[in-house]
C-alpha positions in Angstrom: -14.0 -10.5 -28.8 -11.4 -10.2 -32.1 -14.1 -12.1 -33.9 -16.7 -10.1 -32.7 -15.4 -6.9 -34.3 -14.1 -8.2 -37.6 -17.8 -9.8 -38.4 -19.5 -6.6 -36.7 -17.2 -4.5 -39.8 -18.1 -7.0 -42.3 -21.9 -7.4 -41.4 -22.4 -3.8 -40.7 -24.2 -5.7 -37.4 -23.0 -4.4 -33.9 -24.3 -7.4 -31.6 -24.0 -10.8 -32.9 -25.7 -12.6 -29.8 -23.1 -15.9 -30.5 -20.2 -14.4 -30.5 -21.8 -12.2 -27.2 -22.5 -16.0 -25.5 -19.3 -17.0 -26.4 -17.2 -14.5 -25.0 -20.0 -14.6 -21.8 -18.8 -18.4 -21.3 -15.4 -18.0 -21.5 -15.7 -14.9 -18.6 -17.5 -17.4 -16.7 -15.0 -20.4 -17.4 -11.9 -17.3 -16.3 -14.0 -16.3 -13.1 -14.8 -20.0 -11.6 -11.2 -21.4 -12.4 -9.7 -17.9 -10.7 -11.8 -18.5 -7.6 -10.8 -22.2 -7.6 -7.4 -21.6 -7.8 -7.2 -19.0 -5.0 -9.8 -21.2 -2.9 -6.6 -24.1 -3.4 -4.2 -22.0 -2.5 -5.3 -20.8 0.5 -5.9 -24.7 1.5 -2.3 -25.7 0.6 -1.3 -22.6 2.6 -3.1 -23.3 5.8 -1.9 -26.8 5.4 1.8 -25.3 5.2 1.7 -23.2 8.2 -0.9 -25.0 10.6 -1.3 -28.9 9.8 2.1 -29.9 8.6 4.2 -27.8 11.0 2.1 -28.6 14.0 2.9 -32.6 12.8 6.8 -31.8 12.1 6.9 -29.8 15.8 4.5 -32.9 17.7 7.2 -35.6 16.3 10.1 -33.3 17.7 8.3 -33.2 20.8 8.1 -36.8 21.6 11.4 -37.6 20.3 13.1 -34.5 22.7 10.7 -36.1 25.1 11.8 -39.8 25.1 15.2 -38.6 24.8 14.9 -36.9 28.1 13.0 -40.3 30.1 16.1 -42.5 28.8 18.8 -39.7 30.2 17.2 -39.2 33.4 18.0 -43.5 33.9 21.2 -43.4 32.6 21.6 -40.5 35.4 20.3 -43.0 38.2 22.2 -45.8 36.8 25.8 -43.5 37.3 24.6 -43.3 40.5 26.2 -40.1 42.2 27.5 -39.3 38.4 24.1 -38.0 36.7 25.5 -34.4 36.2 26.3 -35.1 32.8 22.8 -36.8 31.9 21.0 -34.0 33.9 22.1 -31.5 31.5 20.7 -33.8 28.4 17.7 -33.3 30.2 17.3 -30.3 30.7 18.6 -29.1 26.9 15.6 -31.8 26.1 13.5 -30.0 28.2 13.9 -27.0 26.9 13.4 -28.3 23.1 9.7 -29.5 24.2 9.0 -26.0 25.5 10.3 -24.6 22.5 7.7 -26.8 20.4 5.1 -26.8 23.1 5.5 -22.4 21.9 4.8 -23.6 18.5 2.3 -25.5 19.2 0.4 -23.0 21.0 0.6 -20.1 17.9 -1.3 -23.0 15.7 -4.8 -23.5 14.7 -5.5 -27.2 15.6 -7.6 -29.5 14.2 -11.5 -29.3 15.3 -11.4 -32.0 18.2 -7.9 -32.5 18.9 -8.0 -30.0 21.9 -5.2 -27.4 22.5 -1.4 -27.2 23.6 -2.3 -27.8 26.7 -3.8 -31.0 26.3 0.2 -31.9 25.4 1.5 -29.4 27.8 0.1 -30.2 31.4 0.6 -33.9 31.1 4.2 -33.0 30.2 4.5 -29.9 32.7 3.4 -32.6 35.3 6.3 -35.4 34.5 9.0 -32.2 34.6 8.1 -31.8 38.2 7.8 -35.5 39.2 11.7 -35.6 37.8 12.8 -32.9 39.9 11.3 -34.4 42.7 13.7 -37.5 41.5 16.4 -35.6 40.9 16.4 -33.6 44.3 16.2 -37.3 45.8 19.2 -39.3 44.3 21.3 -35.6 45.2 20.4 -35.9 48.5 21.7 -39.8 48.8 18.3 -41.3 48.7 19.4 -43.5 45.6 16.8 -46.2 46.3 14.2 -43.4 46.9 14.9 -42.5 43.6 14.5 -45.4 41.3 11.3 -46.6 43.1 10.0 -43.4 42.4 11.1 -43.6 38.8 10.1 -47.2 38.5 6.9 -47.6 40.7 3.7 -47.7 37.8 1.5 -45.9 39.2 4.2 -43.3 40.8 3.9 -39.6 39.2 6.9 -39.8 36.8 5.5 -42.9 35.1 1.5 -41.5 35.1 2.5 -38.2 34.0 4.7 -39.2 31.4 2.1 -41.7 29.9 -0.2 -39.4 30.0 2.1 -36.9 27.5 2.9 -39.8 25.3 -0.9 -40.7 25.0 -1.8 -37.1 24.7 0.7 -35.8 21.8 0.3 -39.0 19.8 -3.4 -38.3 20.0 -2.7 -35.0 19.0 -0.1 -35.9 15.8 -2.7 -38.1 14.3 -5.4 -35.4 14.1 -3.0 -33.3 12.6 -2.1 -36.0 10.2 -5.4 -36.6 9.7 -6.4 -32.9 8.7 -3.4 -32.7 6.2 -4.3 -35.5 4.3 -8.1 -34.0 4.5 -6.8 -30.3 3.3 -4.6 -32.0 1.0 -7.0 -34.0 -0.9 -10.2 -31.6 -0.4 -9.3 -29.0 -3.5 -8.8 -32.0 -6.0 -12.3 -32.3 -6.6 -12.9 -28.5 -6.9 -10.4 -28.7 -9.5 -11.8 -31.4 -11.4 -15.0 -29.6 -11.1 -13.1 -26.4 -12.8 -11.7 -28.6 -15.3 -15.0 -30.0 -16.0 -16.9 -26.6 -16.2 -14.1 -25.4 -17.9 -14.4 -27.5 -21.0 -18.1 -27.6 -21.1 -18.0 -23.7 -21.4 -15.4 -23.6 -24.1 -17.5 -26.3 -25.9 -20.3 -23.6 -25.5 -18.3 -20.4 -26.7 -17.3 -22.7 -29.7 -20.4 -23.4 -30.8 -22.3 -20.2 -30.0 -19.5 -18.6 -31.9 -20.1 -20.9 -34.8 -23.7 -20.4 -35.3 -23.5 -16.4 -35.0 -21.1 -16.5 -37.8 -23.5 -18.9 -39.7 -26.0 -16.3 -39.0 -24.2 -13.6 -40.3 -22.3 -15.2 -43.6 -26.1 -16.6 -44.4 -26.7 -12.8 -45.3 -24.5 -13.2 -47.8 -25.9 -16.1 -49.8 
């Protein structure tokens, strides 16, 4: 632009159509690396707030989860003396459904299902515990650990059902980060590229309209 106006003043010209592409390349160069820059921000940012925390809250899950299974047979191992166990389960219990509450305010990967693909498989195994904790209260201690340890019994489905389903679910939200992650790195390559080829441009359209011009002079 600056050199636009001091050869205008010296030519007595008011276009010089160099200088005029020039400046029209680096505008173009400004607009594409603006748009690329707010199209990688917005990736980084849905990242942030959907990919990685759904991946942070699925691993709290199934540790909160696990946690739980090994209280509830340290409770049937004490035998009569699970009280204090019990209450590890149910603060564990109540960490999932604080993360199974994340979960559901998240936009999850295409094909990875919902919250409740986690949730009901999960919902399911803290009902078959009650029923096993209602049994050992009761006396019926052998009732109890078959129910706990029989493989096709309702604690033992349900829970492998949660495991399978949130560690389904964490790798297609791993997956998608490292897909969101690496998808604006070309775009900005691109920009860079573009970038440079456009200043090359301005540089030499701005060269030849002052060539133009000073060749008046000779």
């Amino acid at each position: 632009m600056w050199a636009g106006v001091w050869l205008a003043g010296r030519t007595r010209r008011r276009l010089n159509v160099g200088v005029l592409a020039a400046a029209g390349a680096v505008l173009i160069a400004l607009v594409a690396a603006t748009g690329v820059a707010v199209s990688a921000a917005s990736s980084a940012k849905q990242a942030r707030d959907n990919r990685v925390q759904g991946a942070l809250t699925l691993t709290t899950i199934r540790s909160a989860a696990y946690d739980a299974k090994a209280n509830e047979s340290l409770g049937l191992i004490a035998r009569g003396q699970a009280a204090p166990y019990e209450a590890q389960v149910k603060a564990r219990q109540a960490q999932v459904k604080s993360g199974m509450d994340t979960l559901s305010r998240l936009t999850w990967p295409a094909g990875s299902g919902s919250v409740n693909t986690v949730n009901q498989p999960w919902e399911a195994y803290v009902a078959a515990h009650t029923a096993v904790r209602a049994l050992d209260d009761k006396g019926a201690w052998d009732d109890a650990v078959k129910a706990v340890t029989d493989a096709k019994g309702a604690t033992a489905t349900s829970f492998t059902a949660f495991d399978e389903a949130s560690a389904a679910a964490l790798k297609q939200f791993d997956q998608s980060l490292q897909q969101e992650i690496a998808a604006p790195q070309w775009q900005l390559a691109l920009a860079a590229l573009v970038t440079v080829l456009l200043g090359l441009g301005a540089a030499a359209a701005t060269r030849r309209g002052f060539a133009a011009r000073t060749k008046e002079y000779e």
